[in-house]
C-alpha positions as MATLAB code, in Angstrom:
seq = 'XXXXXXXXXXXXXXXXXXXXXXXXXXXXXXXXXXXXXXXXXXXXXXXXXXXXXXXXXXXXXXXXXXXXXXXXXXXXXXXXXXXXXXXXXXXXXXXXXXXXXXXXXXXXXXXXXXXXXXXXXXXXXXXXXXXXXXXXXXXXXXXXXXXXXXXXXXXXXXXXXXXXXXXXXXXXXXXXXXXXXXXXXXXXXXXXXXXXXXXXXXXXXXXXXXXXXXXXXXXXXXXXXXXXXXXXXXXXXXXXXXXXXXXXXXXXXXXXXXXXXXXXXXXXXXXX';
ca = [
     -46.206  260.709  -31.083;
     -45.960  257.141  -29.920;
     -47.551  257.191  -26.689;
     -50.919  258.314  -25.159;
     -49.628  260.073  -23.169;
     -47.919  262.144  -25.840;
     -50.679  262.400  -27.791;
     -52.630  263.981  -24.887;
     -50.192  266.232  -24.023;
     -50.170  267.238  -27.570;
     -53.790  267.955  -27.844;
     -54.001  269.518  -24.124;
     -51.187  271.758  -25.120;
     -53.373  272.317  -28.426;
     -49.849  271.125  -31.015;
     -52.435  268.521  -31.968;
     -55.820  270.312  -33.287;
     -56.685  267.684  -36.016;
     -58.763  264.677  -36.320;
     -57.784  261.806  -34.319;
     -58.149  258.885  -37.157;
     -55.706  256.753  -37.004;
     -54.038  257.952  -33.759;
     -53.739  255.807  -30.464;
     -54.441  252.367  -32.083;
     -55.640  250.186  -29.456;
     -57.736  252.663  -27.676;
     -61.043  253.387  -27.203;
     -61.828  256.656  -28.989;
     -64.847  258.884  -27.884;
     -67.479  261.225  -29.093;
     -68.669  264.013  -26.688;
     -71.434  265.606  -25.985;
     -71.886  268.322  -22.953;
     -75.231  269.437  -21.920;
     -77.087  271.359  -18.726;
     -78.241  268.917  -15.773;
     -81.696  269.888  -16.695;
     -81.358  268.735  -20.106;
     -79.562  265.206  -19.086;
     -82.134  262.769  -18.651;
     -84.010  263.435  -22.097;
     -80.531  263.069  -23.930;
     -79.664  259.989  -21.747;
     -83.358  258.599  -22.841;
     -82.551  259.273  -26.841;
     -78.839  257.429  -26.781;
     -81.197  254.641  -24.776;
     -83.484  254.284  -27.698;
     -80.766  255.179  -30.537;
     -78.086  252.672  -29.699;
     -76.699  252.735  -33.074;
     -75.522  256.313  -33.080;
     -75.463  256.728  -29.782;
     -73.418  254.204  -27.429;
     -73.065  255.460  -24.391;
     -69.916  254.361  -22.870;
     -69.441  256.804  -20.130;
     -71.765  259.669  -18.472;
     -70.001  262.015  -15.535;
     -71.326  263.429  -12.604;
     -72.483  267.257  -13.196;
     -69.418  269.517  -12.792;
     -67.096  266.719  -13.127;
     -65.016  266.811  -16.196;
     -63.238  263.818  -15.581;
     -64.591  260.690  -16.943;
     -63.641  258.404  -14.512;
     -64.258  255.032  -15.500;
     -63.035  254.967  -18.789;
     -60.363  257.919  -19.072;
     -59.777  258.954  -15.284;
     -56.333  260.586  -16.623;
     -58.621  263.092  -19.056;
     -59.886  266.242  -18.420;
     -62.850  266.876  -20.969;
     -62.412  270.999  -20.804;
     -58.839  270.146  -22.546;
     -58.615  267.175  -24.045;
     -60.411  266.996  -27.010;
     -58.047  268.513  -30.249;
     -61.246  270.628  -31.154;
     -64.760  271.525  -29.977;
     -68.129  272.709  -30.973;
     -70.436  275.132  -28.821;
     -73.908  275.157  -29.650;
     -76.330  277.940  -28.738;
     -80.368  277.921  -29.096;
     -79.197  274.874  -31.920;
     -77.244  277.358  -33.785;
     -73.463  276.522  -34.216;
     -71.593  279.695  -31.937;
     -67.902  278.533  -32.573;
     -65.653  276.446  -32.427;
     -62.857  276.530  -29.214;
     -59.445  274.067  -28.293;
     -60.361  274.660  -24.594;
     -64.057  274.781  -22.851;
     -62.669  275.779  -19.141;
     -64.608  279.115  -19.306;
     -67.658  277.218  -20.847;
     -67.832  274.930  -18.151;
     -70.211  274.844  -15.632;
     -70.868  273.286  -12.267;
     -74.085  271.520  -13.980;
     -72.660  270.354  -16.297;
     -73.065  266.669  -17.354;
     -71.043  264.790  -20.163;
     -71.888  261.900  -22.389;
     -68.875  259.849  -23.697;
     -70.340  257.893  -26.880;
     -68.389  255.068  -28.908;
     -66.634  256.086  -32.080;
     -65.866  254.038  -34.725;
     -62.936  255.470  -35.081;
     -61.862  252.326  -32.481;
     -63.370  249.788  -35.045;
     -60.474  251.064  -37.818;
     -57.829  249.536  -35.661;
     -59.951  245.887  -35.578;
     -60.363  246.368  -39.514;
     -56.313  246.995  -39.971;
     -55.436  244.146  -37.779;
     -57.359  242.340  -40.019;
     -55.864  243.204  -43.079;
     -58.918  245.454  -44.313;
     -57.925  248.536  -45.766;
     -59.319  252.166  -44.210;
     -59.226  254.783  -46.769;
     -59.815  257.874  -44.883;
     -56.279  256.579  -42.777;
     -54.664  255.735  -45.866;
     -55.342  259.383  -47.251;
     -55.122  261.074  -43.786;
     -58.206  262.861  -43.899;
     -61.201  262.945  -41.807;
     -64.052  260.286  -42.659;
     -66.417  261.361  -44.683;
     -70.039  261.851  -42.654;
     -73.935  262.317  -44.154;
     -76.537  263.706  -42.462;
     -79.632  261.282  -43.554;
     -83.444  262.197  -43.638;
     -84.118  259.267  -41.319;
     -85.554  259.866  -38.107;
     -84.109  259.237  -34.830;
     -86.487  258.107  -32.602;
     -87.317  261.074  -29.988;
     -87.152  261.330  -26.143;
     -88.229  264.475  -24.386;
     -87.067  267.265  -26.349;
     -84.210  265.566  -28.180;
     -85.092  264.670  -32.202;
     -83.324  264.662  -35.154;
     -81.717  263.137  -38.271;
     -79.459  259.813  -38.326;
     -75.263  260.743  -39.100;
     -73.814  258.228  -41.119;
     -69.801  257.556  -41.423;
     -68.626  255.852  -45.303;
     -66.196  253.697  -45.555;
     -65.464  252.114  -49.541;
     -64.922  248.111  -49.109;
     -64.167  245.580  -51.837;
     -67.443  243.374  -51.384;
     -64.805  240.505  -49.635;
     -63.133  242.895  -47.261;
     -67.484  244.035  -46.662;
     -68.373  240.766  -45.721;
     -65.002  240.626  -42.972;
     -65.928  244.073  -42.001;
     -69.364  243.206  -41.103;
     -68.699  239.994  -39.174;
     -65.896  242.307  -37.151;
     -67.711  245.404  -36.626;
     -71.052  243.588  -35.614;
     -69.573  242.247  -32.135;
     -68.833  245.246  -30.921;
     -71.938  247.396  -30.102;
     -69.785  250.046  -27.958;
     -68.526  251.154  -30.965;
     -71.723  251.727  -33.267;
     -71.544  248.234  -34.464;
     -72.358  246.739  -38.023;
     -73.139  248.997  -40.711;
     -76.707  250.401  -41.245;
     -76.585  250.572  -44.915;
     -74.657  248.999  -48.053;
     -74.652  250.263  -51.460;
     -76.850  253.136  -52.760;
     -76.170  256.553  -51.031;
     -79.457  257.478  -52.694;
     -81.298  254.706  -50.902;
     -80.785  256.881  -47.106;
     -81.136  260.130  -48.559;
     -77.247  261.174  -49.777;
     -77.157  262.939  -53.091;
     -73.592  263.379  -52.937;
     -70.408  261.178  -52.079;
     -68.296  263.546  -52.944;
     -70.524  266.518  -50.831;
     -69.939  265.063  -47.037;
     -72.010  267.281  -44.376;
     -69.060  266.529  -42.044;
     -65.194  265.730  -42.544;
     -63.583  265.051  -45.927;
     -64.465  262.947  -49.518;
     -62.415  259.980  -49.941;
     -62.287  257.936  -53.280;
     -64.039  254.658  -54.161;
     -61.990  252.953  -56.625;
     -63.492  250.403  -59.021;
     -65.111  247.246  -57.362;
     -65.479  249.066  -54.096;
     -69.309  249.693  -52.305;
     -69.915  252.335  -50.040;
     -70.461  251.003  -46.482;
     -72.672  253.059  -43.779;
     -72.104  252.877  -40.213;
     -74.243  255.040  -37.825;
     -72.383  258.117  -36.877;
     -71.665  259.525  -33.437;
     -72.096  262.728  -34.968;
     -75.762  262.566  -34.761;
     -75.953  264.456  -31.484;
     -74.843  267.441  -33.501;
     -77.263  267.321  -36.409;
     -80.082  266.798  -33.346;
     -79.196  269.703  -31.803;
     -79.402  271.844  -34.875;
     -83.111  270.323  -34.691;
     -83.961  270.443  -30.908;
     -81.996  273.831  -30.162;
     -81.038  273.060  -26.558;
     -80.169  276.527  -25.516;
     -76.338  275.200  -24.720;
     -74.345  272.024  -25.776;
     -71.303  271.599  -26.076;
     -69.706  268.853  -28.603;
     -66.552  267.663  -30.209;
     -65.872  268.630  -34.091;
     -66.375  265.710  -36.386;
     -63.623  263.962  -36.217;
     -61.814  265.096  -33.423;
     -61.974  262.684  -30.862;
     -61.944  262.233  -27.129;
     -58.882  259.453  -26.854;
     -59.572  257.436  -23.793;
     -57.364  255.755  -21.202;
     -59.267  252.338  -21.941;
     -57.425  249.715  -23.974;
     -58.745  247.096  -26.309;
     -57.375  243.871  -25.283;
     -56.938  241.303  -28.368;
     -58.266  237.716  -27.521;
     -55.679  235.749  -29.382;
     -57.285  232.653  -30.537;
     -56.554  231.729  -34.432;
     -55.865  233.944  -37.749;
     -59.612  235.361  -37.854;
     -59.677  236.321  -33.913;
     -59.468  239.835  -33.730;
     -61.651  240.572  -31.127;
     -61.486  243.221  -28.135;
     -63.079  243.345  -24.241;
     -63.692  246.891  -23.197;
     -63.338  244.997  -19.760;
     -60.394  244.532  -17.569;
     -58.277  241.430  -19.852;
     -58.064  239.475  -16.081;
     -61.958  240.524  -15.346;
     -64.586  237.579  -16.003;
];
């Protein structure tokens, strides 16, 4: 599959049912979270004070499923390779297609995945292990608090990526300009430090290795959501699966502008 439009066909037509890492370089890549009208403003308030996990990019009108400012060609019911459906914060099942889920009230948030952010850390000659093994990143669920709004609460996600401390310090400057996308890491070194026992034990997607001279690097997760709704039981919510991304129609347009310019605009390349 070379082309988004491939790819989405693929995961409409439901060939394509695993992560998304790696896929669609040069696109903006998407959590998703679906949740009752009545239930919207509280979750809009928590991604407003929980930037880090939760960067909105995108939220849709209730009923709509089209996101129409950053993937107007996407229908959310179909276009995500695998879904979660969450009743009374209990995990119900998992579906390839919400259309009989969907409701006229519903409203969905589009949050930045850092997912995106692997394609600025290959263009700049950083390695990304869980795309070099292709697996899923791995992904902790932390005792630290999320700050709450309304009913929404819960624990911080946390994606892991291994870095050789020079390719850390590259990732860091890189990953920090870009706030969309969850930003610069919230942790560096110790797992035990934020509350992981385990490397090897992810709560979400798959164990990659760490090979000698390589630190564990934390990024906030957009899997949070998930791990807060487990906590604040919402009686319905719908989600992606960790890992399984919303792939937008929004490109990243590279500034060219020197060997260590590997910036993107989420804006239109000929906007101001």
């Amino acid at each position: 599959m070379n082309s988004l439009e491939e790819i989405r066909r693929a995961i409409r037509s439901g060939e394509w049912t695993r992560p998304t890492a790696g896929l669609a370089p040069g696109i903006l890549q998407a959590n998703l979270v679906v949740l009752p009208k009545r239930y919207a403003y509280d979750f809009l308030l928590f991604c407003v004070r929980n930037p880090k996990p939760c960067p909105l990019i995108e939220v849709t009108d209730p009923g709509s499923p089209v996101p129409v400012k950053t993937a107007p060609k996407a229908d959310l019911r179909t276009d995500v390779p695998r879904y979660r459906i969450y009743r009374n914060g209990e995990l119900a099942r998992e579906a390839f297609d919400i259309t009989e889920e969907w409701t006229e009230d519903a409203v969905s948030f589009l949050i930045g995945c850092s997912f995106t952010f692997d394609a600025l850390l290959l263009n700049a000659g950083i390695p990304v292990r869980h795309v070099e093994e292709g697996v899923n990143v791995p992904m902790y669920r932390t005792p630290i608090p999320c700050e709450p709004a309304g009913m929404f609460r819960g624990p911080l996600v946390v994606s892991m990526r291994p870095l050789s401390p020079a390719n850390l310090i590259r990732a860091t400057e890189i990953t920090s300009r870009y706030p969309e996308i969850h930003g610069g890491p919230v942790h560096v070194g110790d797992p035990a430090a934020i509350g992981i026992r385990d490397l090897d034990q992810p709560d979400y997607g798959d164990p990659v290795p760490i090979r000698e001279g390589e630190i564990p690097v934390f990024w906030a997760c957009g899997v949070t959501p998930q791990a807060v709704a487990m906590e604040s039981r919402p009686d319905w919510m719908i989600t992606h699966a960790p890992g399984h991304m919303l792939i937008t129609d929004t490109p990243l347009f590279w500034e060219q502008g020197g060997a260590d310019s590997h910036a993107f605009s989420l804006t239109d390349k000929n906007g101001p």
